[in-house]
C-alpha positions as CSV (number, residue, x, y, z in Angstrom):
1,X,-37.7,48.8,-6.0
2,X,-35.6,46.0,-5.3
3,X,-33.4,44.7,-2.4
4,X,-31.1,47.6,-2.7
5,X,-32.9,49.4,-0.7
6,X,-31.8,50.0,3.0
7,X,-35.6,49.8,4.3
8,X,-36.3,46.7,2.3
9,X,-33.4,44.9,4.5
10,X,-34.5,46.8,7.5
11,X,-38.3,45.9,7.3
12,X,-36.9,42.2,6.5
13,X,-34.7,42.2,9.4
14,X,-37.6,43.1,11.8
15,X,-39.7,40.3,10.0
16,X,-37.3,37.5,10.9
17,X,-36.6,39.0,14.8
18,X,-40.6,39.1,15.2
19,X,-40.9,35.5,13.8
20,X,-37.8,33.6,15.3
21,X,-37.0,36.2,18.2
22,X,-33.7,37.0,19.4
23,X,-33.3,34.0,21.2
24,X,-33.1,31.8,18.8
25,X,-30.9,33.7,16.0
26,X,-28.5,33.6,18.7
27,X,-28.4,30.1,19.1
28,X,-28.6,29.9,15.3
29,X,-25.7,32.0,14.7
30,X,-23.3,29.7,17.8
31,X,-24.4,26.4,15.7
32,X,-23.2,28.0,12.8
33,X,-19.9,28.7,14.1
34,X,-19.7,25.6,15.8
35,X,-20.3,23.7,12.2
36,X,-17.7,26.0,10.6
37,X,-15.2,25.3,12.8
38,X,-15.9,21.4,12.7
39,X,-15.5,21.8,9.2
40,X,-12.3,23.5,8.9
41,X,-10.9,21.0,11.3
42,X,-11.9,17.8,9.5
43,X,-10.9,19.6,6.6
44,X,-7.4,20.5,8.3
45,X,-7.3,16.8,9.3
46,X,-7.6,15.6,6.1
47,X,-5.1,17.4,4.8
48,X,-3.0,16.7,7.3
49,X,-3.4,12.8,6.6
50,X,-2.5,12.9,3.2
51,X,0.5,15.0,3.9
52,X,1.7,12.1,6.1
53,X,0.7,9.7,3.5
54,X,2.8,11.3,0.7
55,X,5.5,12.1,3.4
56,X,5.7,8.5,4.6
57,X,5.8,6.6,1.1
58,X,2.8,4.7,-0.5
59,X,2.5,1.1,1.1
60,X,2.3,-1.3,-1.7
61,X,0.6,-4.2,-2.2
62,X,1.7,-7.2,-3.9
63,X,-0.1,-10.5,-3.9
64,X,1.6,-13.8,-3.4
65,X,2.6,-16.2,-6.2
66,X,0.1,-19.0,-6.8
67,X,2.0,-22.6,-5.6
68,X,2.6,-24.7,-8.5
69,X,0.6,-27.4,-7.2
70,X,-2.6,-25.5,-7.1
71,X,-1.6,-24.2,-10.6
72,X,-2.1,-27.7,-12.0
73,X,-5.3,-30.0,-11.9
74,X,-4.5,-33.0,-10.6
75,X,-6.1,-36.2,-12.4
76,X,-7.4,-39.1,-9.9
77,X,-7.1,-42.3,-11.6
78,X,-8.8,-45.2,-9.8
């Protein structure tokens, strides 16, 4: 006999409700939805962002030119 049976899941069910109590599978269950829907809106957020980024052009970069005096060494003769 394995879990495919409906009393295996119903004697399990009553198991967990005598252990945690109803109380606190309810709260269990809102916390869960609460992190689901945080995640689908950072996810949404994100996705979002790098729409705008693509949208809006990559920003480049570009370093300056090194001055030609720092490019040489300078010799101090006394």
């Amino acid at each position: 006999m394995g879990f495919d049976s409906i009393w295996h899941w119903l004697i399990l069910l009553l198991v967990v409700l005598l252990i945690f109590g109803t109380s606190k599978l309810r709260n269990a269950g809102s916390d869960i939805g609460a992190a689901v829907r945080n995640f689908k809106k950072a996810v949404k957020e994100d996705a979002d962002a790098e729409k705008g980024a693509k949208a809006g052009g990559a920003e480049r970069l570009q370093a300056d030119a090194p001055a030609k005096d720092a490019a040489k060494p300078q010799d101090h003769a006394p």
